[in-house]
N, C-alpha and C positions, 0 to 999 in steps of 0.2 A: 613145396608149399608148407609142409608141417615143420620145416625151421624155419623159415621167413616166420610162421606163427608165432612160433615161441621164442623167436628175437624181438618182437614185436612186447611180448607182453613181459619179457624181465626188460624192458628198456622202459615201460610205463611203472613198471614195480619198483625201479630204480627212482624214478623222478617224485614218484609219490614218499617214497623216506627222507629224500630230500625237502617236501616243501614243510614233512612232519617238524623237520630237527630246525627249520628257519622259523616256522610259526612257534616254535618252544622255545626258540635262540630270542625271540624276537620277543617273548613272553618274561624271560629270566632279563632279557636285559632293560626292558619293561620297570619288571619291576626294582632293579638294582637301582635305577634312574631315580624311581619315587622314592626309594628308602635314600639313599644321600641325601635326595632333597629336604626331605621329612627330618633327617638326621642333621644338616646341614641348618634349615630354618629353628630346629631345635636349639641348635650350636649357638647360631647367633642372638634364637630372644633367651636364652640363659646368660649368654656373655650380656646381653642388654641390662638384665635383669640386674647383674654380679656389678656391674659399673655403676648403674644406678645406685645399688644400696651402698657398692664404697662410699659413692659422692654421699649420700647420706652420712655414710658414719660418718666422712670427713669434717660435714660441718658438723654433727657433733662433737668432733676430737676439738672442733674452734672454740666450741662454745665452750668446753671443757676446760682447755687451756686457760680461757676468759674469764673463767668464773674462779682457777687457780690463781693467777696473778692479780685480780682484783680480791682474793683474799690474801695475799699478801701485801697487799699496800694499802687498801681502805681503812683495817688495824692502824696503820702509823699513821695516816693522815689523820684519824681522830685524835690519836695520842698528840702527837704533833702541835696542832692547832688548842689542845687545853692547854700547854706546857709553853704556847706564845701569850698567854694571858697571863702568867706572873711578870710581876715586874722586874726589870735587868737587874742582874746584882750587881756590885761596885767593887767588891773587893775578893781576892782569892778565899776568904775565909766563908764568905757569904757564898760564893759559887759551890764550897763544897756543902754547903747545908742542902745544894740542889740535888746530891749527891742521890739520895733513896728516892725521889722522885725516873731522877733518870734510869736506875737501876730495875725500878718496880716496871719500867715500859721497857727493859729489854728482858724481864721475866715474864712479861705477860705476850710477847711476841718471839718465836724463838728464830725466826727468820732477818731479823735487826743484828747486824752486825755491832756499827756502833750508834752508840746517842752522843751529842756534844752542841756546843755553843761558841758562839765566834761574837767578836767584838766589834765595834768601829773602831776601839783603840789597837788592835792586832791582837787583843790578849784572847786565852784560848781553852777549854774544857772539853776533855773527853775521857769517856767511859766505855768500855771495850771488855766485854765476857770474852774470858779465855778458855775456850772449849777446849781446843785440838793442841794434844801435846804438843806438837811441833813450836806453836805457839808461845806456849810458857817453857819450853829452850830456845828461841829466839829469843826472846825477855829478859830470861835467867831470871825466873818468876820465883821467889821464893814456896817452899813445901805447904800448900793449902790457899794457893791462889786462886781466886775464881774471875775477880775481874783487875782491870790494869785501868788506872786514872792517868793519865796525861794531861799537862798544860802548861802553858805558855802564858806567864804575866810579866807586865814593863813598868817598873817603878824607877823613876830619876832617871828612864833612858834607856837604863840597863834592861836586857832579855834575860827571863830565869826561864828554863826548862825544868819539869819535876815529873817524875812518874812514880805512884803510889798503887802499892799491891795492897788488895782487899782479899778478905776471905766471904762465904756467904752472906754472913751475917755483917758483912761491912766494918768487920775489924780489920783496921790498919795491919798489916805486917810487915811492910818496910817502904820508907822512903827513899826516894833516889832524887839528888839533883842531876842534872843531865843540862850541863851550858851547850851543849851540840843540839838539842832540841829547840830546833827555832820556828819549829810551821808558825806562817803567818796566813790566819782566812780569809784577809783583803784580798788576798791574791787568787783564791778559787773561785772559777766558777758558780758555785752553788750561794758561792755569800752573797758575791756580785749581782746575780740575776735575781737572788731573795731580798737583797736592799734595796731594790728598785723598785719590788711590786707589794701591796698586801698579800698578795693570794701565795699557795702553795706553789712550790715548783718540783719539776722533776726534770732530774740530769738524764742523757741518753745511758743505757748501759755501758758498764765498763767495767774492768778488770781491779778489784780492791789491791792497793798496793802490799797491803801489810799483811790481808789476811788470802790471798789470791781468790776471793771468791766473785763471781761474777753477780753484778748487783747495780744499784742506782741508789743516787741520793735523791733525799726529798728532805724540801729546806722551808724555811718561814720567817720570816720577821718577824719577831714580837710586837705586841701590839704599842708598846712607848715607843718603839722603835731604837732601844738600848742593844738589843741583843736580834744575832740570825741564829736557828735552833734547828740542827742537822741531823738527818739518821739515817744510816747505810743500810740497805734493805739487798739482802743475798735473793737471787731468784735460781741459787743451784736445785731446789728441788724440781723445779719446772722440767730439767733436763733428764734429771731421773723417770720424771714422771713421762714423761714422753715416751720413751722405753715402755714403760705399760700400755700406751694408747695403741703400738702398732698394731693395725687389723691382720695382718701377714709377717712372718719371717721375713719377707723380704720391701717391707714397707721401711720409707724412712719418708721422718718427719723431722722438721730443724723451725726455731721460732726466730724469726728476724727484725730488724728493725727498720725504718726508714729510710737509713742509710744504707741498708745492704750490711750491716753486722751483724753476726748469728749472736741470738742471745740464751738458745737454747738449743742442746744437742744432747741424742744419750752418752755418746763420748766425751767426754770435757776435754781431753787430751787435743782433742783437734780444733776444740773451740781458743781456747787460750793459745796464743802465739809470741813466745820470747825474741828479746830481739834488743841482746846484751841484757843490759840490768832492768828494763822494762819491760811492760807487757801492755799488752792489747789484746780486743777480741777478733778472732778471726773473722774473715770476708768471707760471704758464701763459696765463690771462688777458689777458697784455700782449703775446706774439709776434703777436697779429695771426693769427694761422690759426683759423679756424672751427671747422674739423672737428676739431682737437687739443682748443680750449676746449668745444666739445660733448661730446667725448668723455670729457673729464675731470670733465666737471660730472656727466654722466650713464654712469657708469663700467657698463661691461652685465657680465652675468654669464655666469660659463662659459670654456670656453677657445678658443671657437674666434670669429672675427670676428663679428658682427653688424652687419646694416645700420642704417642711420639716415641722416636727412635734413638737408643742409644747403644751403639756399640753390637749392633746386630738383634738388639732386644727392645722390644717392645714396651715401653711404661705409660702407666696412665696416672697423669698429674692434674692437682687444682692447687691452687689458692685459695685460703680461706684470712675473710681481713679481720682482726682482732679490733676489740675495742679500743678507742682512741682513753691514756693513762695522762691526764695532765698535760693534754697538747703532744703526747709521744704516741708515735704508731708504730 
């Protein structure tokens, strides 16, 4: 009887440490449960939190951009439209008397490639500052060039071509005839659509031939209606500046156009695309970034980020719409 007893009570002494280490087990895993949860609800209203305020900064980076690009072109629109109030000149002597008018507006804007004027007769004036060496050895700018005069006048038929190097102070340093220089502004764009209307116009972005800078014209009729009054407007700093806007290292941002053309990137290498002796701006399609062509193909709705998948990764995109420039988006 006295071991029946004392099997009896290490067999209850046994169950009793068992129900200890379930009710502990049951405790620790208790509270493992709440803390992921607590850890996990954390997780998500900070991730909430972090998406929210990207979408915030994003449209501020909009509004940034917007107020960037409108102060590059509201400048030439003003200049523009005083400079369609003189009356057309008639003859290439009078055209260069226009000369320190055109020049004082690409001094007082550094972003204006060039200033010029187009005829109805085909004849032609442009003034072009020569920043970038490269430039004034294309040229063969003579030593103390700063700006380069180009144009195109037709007397009895014949086409003269002339291009005249200035120093700051608009002293002559050498004349050049040039019978290979035949632009005619009949034939652009910018004349054509500025002959038709009073109002200003603005070209989509495009690739400058001469000076590869990416930019838009913006053109005007005078008001006798003798003369169109054109000015190439570079928008490379946008792209630089974009570079500074990113909120992360692994943020990208690109500014495009209605047509799906990039008109800003921090790379410019990827944004310009040769193709033989031309160029053009690249398609969003052609920079090479995944997540920028995902996101453009499948544009999400709303204003604030959403995620999407690319390439095993996770990104969160918006769209933000710029101000409408002259009828361009």
């Amino acid at each position: 009887m006295g071991c029946v007893s004392n099997g009896r009570a290490a067999g209850n002494a046994g169950r009793g440490i068992s129900l200890q280490w379930l009710v502990a087990l049951a405790i620790v895993l208790g509270m493992l449960l709440l803390g992921a949860a607590l850890a996990w609800q954390g997780y998500h209203g900070i991730r909430q939190t972090l998406v929210a305020a990207a979408g915030d900064s994003a449209q501020q980076i909009g509004k940034t951009i917007d107020e960037r690009a409108r102060r590059l072109i509201d400048p030439v629109h003003s200049s523009i439209r005083l400079l369609a109030h003189n009356p057309a000149a008639q003859t290439p002597a009078q055209r260069l008397e226009r000369l320190p008018q055109l020049v004082e507006t690409l001094d007082a804007n550094r972003m204006l490639s060039a200033a010029y004027m187009g005829y109805p007769s085909g004849e032609f004036l442009l003034v072009r500052r020569l920043r970038d060496p490269q430039l004034l050895q294309r040229f063969a700018a003579p030593p103390g060039t700063v700006f380069l005069v180009q144009s195109v006048s037709r007397e009895g038929g014949a086409v003269q071509g002339e291009w005249r190097f200035y120093d700051h102070a608009l002293n002559l340093l050498q004349a050049q005839a040039k019978p290979e220089y035949r632009y005619d502004p009949r034939t652009r764009p910018w004349f054509v659509e500025a002959s038709a209307q009073p109002t200003t116009v603005l070209t989509h972005p495009y690739v400058f031939f001469t000076t590869r800078e990416i930019g838009l014209t913006m053109a005007q009729r005078s008001v006798d209606g003798g003369a169109v009054i054109g000015m190439d407007v570079s928008v490379d700093d946008l792209a630089s500046e974009t570079q500074g806007l990113r909120m992360t290292p692994g943020t990208e941002i690109v500014v495009v156009d209605d047509q799906g053309s990039v008109v800003a990137y921090p790379d410019l290498q990827r944004v310009i695309v040769h193709e033989g002796q031309a160029v053009r701006l690249s398609r969003i399609g052609e920079l090479g970034i995944p997540s920028l062509q995902h996101l453009y193909a499948d544009l999400p709705q709303g204003t604030r980020p959403q995620p999407y998948q690319v390439d095993g990764q996770t990104w969160y995109g918006m769209r933000v719409q710029l101000t409408n420039l002259a009828g361009q988006d």
